[in-house]
N, C-alpha and C positions, 0 to 999 in steps of 0.2 A: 574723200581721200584722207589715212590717216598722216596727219602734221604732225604728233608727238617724234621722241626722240630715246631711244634705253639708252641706258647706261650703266653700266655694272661695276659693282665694288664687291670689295671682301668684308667679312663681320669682321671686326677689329681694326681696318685699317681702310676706312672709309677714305677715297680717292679723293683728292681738292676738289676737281672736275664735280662732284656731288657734293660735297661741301659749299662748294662757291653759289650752290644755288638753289631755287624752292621749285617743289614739283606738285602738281593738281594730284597725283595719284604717286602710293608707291605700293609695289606688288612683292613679298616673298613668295617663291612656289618649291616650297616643302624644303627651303635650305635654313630657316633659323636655327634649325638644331643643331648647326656648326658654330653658334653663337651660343649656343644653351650658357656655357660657364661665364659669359660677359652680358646675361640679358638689360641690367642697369646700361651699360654704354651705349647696345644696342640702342633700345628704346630711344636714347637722351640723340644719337646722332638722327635718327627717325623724326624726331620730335626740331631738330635741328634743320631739316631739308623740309620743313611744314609749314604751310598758311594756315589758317582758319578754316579755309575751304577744302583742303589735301584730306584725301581718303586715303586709309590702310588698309591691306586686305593683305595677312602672313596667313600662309598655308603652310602649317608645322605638325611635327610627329612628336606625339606627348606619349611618355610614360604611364600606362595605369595599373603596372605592377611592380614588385621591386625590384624583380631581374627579366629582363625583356630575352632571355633565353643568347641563343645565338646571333641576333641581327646585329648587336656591333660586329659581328666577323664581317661582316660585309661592311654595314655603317663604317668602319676605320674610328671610331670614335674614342679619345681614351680618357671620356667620363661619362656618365648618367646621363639618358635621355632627360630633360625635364619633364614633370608632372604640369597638368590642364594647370593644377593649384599655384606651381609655382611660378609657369607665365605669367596668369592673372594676376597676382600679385604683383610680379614685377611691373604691368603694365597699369596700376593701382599705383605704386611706388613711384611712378613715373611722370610726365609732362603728357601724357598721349592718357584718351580716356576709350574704356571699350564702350563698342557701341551694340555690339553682338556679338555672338560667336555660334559657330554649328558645329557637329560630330558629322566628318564626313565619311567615317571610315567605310563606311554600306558600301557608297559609292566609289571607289577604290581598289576594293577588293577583287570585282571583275579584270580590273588593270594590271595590277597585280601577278593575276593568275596566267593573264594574256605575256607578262613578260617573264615571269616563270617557264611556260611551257618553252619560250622559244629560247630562252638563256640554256635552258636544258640541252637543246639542239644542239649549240656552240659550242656548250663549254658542258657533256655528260659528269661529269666527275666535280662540278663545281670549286673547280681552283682558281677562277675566275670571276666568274657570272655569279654572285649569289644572290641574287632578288629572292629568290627560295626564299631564303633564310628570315626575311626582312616576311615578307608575308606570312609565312607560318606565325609569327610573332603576332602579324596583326588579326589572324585569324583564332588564333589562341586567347585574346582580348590582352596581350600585354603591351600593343602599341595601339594608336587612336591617331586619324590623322583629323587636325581641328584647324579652323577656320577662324579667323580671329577680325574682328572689323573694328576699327581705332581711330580717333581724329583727334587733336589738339584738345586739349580740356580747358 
């Protein structure tokens, strides 16, 4: 039976509640790129809630062109997706050491497509729903979703 416990915070304003304590594991699932413009913090509070033993596993959306087309209409984002180059870096810059990383965009894609068709259903006219937007991107090669594996250096 699982005994662990979530707990969620915001990128920039990390909760006491996660502050006050160390975790075996911490998981991002594809939201660091709401942190893209503070990744130094990020990391340092990451690096902050860590043992020796604490595994990182961020599932983020990287930049690999200059203008990733339409998907910040959806994204709401109002800066630069980051580049694979300039996480790494920042996670090099850091307290947190990678341990691996994978391109998982392949697998994704199917996902993607599966929540395009049905958003379509919803919302025809995409005033709403745009995953569209967001997958044309990734299928166009302007976005890449990566996998990043990190532990205390």
């Amino acid at each position: 039976m699982f005994q662990g416990k979530f707990v969620y915070s915001a990128w920039g304003e990390l909760a006491e509640e996660v502050k006050e304590q160390k975790f075996t594991h911490i998981i991002t699932l594809g939201s660091l790129l709401y942190g893209h413009q503070i990744l130094d913090k990020v990391f340092e509070d990451m690096a902050l809630c860590s043992t020796s033993e604490t595994k990182i596993f961020i599932w983020d959306y990287a930049r690999t062109a200059p203008d990733i087309g339409n998907a910040n209409i959806h994204l709401k984002l109002p800066y630069a997706i980051a580049t694979k180059k300039k996480v790494l870096s920042a996670i090099d810059n850091s307290r947190l050491k990678l341990t691996d990383f994978e391109d998982f965009t392949r697998f994704i894609l199917p996902g993607f497509k599966i929540i395009s068709e049905e958003s379509a259903k919803r919302d025809p006219k995409m005033e709403i729903l745009k995953f569209e937007l967001v997958r044309e991107a990734f299928q166009e090669g302007k976005l890449a979703y990566i996998i990043y594996f990190c532990e205390l250096k």
